[in-house]
Phi, psi and omega in degrees: 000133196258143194265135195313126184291159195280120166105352170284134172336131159291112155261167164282144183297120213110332207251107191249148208236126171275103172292148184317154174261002169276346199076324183308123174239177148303132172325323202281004181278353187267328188289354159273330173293158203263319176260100193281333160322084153327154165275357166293332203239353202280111182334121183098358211264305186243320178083206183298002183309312207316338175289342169282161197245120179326346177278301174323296197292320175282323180277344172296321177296330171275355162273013176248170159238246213278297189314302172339274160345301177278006177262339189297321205260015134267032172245343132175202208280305174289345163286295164324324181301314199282328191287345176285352186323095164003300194287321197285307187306310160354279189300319202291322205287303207304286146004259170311329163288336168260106175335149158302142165115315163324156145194166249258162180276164184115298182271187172202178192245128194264157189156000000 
């Protein structure tokens, strides 16, 4: 059996696993890789941000808005991951488009 390359996934056999083209895994994936370096540990990446919990980090991203978000994620490869975030452009797109007071079809206003 040719033994598994370094920083490759565990899969079930047969099943070849595409890595992110950022390198970005779930945390919970370092505890199985043979290389625990991460892009998070990567000189530069995050700097001391790498000490916040990923979670931390998308709500400090989410109190800003579009311009925020599009200068964080030029600032380096793991930041661009957390600043493309779906959920976050979602809300901010959401946000900025709607008058105080509106509200989205669908929703409704709590209170």
């Amino acid at each position: 059996m040719p033994k598994p390359r370094r920083g490759a996934a565990l899969a079930p056999e047969g099943v070849e696993v595409v890595p992110h083209p950022l390198r970005v895994r779930p945390m919970g994936s370092l505890l199985f890789a043979d290389d625990r370096r991460s892009l998070r540990e990567e000189p530069g990446a995050l700097g001391a941000l790498a000490l916040l919990p990923d979670e931390v980090l998308m709500q400090i991203l989410s109190s800003g808005g579009a311009r925020e978000l599009a200068c964080c994620a030029c600032t380096s490869r793991a930041m661009r991951v957390l600043a493309l975030s779906e959920d976050l452009w979602k809300a901010c797109c959401l946000e900025e488009e709607m008058a105080p007071g509106e509200m989205c079809l669908g929703s409704r206003r709590a209170g």
